[in-house]
GULUM-213791 format. One record per residue (C-alpha): z, y, x; residue in one letter. Coordinates in steps of 0.25 Angstrom, whole numbers, plus 5000, padded with zeros to 4 digits. Layout:
ZYXA;...
END
This chain:
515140375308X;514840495299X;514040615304X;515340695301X;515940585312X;515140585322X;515140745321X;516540765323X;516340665336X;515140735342X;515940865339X;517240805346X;516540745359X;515840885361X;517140945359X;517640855370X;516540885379X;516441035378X;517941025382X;517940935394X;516741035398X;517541165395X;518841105401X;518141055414X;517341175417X;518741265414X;519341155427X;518041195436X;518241355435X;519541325438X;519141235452X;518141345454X;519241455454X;520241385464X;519041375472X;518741505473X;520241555474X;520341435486X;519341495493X;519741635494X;521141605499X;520441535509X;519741645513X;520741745513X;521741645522X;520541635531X;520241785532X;521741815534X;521741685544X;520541755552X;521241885553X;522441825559X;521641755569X;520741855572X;521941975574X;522641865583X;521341845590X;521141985593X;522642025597X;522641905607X;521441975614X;521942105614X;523242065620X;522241975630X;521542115632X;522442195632X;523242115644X;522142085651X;521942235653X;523342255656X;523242145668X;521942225676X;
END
């Protein structure tokens, strides 16, 4: 093989290389960003999921309270 040959193949398998590379770090940033967008609507279901509990929570034992006062 002539130097002009084996050139153009060196040059083609890092072409190929520093593609794959470029491609799969490009599919892990996208993986990360799911990631991080998963786990704020996680969060922000569980807060709002906590609020409703908690106002629930409270309102029973007001009522509970507040009946309890009314029977003495």
């Amino acid at each position: 093989m002539s130097k002009i040959a084996s050139g153009v193949v060196l040059f083609s398998l890092l072409m190929a290389l520093s593609f794959g590379v470029a491609f799969a770090e490009k599919e892990d940033a996208a993986n990360v960003s799911v990631a991080e967008n998963n786990t704020s609507v996680n969060v922000s279901i569980n807060e709002s999921l906590n609020q409703t509990i908690n106002a629930t929570i409270n309102e029973t034992l007001n009522e509970t309270a507040t009946a309890a006062a009314e029977t003495k």
